[in-house]
PyMOL Python script that loads the backbone (N, CA, C, O; Angstrom):
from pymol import cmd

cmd.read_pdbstr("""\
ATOM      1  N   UNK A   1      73.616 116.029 106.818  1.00  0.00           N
ATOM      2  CA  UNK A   1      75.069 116.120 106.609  1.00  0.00           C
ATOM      3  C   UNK A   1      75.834 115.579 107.819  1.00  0.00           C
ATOM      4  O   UNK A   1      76.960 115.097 107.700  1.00  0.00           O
ATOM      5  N   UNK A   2      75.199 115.672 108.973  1.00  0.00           N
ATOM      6  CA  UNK A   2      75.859 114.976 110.239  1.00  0.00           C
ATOM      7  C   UNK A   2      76.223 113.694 110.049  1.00  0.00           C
ATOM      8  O   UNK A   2      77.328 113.152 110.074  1.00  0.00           O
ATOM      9  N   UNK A   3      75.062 113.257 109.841  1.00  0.00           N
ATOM     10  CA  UNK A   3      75.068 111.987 109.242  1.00  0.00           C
ATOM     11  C   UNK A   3      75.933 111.475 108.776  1.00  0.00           C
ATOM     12  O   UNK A   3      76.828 110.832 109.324  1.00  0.00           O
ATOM     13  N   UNK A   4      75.734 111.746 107.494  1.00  0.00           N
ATOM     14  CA  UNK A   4      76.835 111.335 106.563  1.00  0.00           C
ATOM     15  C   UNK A   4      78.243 111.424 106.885  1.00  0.00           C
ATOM     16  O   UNK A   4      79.081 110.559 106.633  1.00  0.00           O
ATOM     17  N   UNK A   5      78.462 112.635 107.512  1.00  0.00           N
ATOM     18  CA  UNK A   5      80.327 112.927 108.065  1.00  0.00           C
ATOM     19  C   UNK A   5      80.539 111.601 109.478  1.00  0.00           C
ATOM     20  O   UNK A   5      81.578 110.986 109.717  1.00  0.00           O
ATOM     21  N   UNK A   6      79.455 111.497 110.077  1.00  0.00           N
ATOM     22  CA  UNK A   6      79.380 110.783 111.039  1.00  0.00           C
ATOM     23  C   UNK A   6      79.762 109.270 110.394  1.00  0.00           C
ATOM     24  O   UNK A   6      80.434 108.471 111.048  1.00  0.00           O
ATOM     25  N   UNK A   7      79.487 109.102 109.651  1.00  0.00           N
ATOM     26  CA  UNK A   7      79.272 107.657 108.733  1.00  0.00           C
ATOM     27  C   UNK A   7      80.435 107.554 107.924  1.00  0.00           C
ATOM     28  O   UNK A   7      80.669 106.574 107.216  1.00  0.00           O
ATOM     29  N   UNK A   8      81.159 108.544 108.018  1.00  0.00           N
ATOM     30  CA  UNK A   8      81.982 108.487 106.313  1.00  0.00           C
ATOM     31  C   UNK A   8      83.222 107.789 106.955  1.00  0.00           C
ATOM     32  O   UNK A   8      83.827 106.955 106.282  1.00  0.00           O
ATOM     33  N   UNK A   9      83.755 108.179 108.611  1.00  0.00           N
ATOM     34  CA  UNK A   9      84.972 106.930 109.039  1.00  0.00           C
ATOM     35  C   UNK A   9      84.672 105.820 109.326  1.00  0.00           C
ATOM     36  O   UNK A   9      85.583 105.278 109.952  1.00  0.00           O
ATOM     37  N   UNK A  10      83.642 105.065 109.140  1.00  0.00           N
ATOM     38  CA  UNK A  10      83.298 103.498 109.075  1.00  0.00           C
ATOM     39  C   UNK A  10      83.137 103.398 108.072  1.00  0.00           C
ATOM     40  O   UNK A  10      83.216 102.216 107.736  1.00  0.00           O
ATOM     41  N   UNK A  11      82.935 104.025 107.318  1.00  0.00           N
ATOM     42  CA  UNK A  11      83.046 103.195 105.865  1.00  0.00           C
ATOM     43  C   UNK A  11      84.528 103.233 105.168  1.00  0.00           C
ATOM     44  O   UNK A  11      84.895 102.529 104.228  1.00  0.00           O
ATOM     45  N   UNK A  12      85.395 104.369 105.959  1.00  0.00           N
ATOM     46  CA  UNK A  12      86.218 103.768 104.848  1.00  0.00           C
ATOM     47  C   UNK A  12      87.537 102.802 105.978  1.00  0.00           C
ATOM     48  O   UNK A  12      88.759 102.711 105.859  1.00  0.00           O
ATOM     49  N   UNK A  13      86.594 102.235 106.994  1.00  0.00           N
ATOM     50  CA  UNK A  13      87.212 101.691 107.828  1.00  0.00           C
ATOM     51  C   UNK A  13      87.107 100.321 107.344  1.00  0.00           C
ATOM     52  O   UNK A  13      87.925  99.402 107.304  1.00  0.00           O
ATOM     53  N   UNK A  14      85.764 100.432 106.950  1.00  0.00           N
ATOM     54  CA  UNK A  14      85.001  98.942 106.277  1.00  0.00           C
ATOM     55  C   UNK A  14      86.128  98.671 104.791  1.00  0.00           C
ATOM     56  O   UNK A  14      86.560  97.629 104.296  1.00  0.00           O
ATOM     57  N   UNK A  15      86.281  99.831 104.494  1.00  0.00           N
ATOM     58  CA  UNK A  15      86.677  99.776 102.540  1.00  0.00           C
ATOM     59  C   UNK A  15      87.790  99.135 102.850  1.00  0.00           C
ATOM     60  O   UNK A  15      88.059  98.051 102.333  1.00  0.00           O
ATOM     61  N   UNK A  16      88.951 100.011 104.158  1.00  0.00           N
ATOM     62  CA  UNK A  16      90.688  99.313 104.255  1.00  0.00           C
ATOM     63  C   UNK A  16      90.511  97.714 104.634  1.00  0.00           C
ATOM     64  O   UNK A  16      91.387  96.860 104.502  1.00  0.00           O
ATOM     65  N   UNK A  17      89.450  97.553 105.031  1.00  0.00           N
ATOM     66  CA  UNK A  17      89.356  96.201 105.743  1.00  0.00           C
ATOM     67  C   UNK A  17      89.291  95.282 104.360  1.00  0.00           C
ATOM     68  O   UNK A  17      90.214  94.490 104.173  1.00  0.00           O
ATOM     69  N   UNK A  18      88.607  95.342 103.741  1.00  0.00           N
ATOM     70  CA  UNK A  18      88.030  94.923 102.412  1.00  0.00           C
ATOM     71  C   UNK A  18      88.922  94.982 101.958  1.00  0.00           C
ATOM     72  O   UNK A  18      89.517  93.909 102.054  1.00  0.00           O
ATOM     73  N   UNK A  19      89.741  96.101 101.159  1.00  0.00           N
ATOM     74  CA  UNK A  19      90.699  95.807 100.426  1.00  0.00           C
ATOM     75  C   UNK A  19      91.771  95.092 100.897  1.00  0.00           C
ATOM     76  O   UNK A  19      92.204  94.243 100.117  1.00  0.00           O
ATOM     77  N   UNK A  20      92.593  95.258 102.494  1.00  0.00           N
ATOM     78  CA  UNK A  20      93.139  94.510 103.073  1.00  0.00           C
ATOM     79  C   UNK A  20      92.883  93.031 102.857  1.00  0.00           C
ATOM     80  O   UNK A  20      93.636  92.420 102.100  1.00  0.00           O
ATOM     81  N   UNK A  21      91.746  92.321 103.543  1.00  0.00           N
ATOM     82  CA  UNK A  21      91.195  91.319 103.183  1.00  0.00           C
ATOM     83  C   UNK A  21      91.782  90.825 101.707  1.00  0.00           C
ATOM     84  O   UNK A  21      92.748  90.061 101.708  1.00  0.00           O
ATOM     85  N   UNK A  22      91.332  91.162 100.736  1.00  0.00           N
ATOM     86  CA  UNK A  22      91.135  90.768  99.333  1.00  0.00           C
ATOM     87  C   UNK A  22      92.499  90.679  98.839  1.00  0.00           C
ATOM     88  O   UNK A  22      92.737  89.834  97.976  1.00  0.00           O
ATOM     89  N   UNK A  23      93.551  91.533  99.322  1.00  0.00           N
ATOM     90  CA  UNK A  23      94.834  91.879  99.230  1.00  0.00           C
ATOM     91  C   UNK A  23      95.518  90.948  99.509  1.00  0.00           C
ATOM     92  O   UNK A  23      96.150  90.134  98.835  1.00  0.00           O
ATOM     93  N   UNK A  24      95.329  91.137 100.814  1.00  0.00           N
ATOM     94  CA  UNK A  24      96.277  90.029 101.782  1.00  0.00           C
ATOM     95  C   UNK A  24      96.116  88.584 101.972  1.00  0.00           C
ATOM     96  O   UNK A  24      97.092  87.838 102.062  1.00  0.00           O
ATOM     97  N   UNK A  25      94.771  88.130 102.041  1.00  0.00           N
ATOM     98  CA  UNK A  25      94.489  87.155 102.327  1.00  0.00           C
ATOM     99  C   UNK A  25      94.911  86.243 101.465  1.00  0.00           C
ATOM    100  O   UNK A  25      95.771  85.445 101.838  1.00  0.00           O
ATOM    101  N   UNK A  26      94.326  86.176  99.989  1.00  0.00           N
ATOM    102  CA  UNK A  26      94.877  85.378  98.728  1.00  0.00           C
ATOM    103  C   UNK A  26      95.857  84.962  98.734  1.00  0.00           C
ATOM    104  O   UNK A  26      96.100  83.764  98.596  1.00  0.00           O
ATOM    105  N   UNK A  27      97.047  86.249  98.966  1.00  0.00           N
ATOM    106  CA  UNK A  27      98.452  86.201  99.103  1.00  0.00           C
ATOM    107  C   UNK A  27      99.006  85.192  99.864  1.00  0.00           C
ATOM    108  O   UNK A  27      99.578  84.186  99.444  1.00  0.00           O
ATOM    109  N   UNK A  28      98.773  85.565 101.174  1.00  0.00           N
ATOM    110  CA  UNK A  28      99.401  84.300 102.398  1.00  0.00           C
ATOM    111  C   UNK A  28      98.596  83.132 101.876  1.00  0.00           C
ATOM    112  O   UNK A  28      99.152  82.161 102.388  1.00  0.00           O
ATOM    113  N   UNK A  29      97.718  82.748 101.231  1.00  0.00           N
ATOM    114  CA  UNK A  29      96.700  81.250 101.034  1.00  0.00           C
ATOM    115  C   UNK A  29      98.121  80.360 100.023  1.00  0.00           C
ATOM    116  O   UNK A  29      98.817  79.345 100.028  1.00  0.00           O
ATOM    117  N   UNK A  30      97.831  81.758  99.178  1.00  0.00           N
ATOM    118  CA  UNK A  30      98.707  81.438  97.490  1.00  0.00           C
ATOM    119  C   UNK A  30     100.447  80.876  98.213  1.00  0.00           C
ATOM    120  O   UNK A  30     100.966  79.760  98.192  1.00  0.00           O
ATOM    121  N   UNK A  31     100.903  82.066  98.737  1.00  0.00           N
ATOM    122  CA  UNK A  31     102.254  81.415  99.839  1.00  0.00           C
ATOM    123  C   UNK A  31     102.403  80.326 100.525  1.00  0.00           C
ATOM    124  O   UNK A  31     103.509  79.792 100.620  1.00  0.00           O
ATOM    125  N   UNK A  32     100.987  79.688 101.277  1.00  0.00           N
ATOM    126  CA  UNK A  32     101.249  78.095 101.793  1.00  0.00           C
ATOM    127  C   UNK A  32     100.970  77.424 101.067  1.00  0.00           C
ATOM    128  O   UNK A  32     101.203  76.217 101.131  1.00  0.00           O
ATOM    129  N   UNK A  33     100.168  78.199  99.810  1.00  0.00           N
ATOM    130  CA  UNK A  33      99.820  76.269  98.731  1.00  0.00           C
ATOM    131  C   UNK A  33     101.135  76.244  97.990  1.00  0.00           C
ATOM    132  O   UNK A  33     101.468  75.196  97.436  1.00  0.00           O
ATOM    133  N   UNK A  34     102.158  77.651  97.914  1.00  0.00           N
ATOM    134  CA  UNK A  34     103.082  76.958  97.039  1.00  0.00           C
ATOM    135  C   UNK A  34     104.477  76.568  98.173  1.00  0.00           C
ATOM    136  O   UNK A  34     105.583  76.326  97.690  1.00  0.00           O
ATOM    137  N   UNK A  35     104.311  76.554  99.280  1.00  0.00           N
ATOM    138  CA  UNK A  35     104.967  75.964 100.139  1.00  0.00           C
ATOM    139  C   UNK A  35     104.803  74.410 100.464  1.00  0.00           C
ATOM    140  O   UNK A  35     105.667  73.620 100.844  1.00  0.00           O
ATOM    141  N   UNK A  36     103.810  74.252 100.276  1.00  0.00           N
ATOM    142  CA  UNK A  36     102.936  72.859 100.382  1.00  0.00           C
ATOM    143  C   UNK A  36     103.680  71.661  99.113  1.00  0.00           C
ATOM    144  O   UNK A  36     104.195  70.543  99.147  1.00  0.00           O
ATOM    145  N   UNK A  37     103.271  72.949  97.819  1.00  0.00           N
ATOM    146  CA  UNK A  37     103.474  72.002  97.051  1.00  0.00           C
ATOM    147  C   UNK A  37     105.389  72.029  96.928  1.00  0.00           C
ATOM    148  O   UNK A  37     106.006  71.175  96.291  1.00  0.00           O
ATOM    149  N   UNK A  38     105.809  72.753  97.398  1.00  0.00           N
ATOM    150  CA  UNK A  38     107.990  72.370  97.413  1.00  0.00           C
ATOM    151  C   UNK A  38     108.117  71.757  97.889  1.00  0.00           C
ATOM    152  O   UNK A  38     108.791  70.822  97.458  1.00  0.00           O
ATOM    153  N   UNK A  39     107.470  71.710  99.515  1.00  0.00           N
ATOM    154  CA  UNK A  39     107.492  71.412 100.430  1.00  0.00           C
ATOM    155  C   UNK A  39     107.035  69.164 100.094  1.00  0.00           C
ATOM    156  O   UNK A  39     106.972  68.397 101.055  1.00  0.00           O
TER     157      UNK A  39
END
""", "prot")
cmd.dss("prot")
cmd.show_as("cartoon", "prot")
cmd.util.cbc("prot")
cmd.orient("prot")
């Protein structure tokens, strides 16, 4: 059980990162290709 409690704030350090990532990233990509293409 140490373990696991020991383990359980990197993972959901890993998860915000991930979802962050997946979230965010697309977004700002999707924002300069359609800047690109007004532009």
């Amino acid at each position: 059980m140490k373990r696991l409690t020991f383990l359980f704030p990197i993972w959901t350090v890993i998860f915000t990162l991930a979802v962050f990532l997946f979230g965010f990233v697309p977004a700002t990509i999707a924002q300069e290709n359609l800047e690109n293409i007004i532009l």
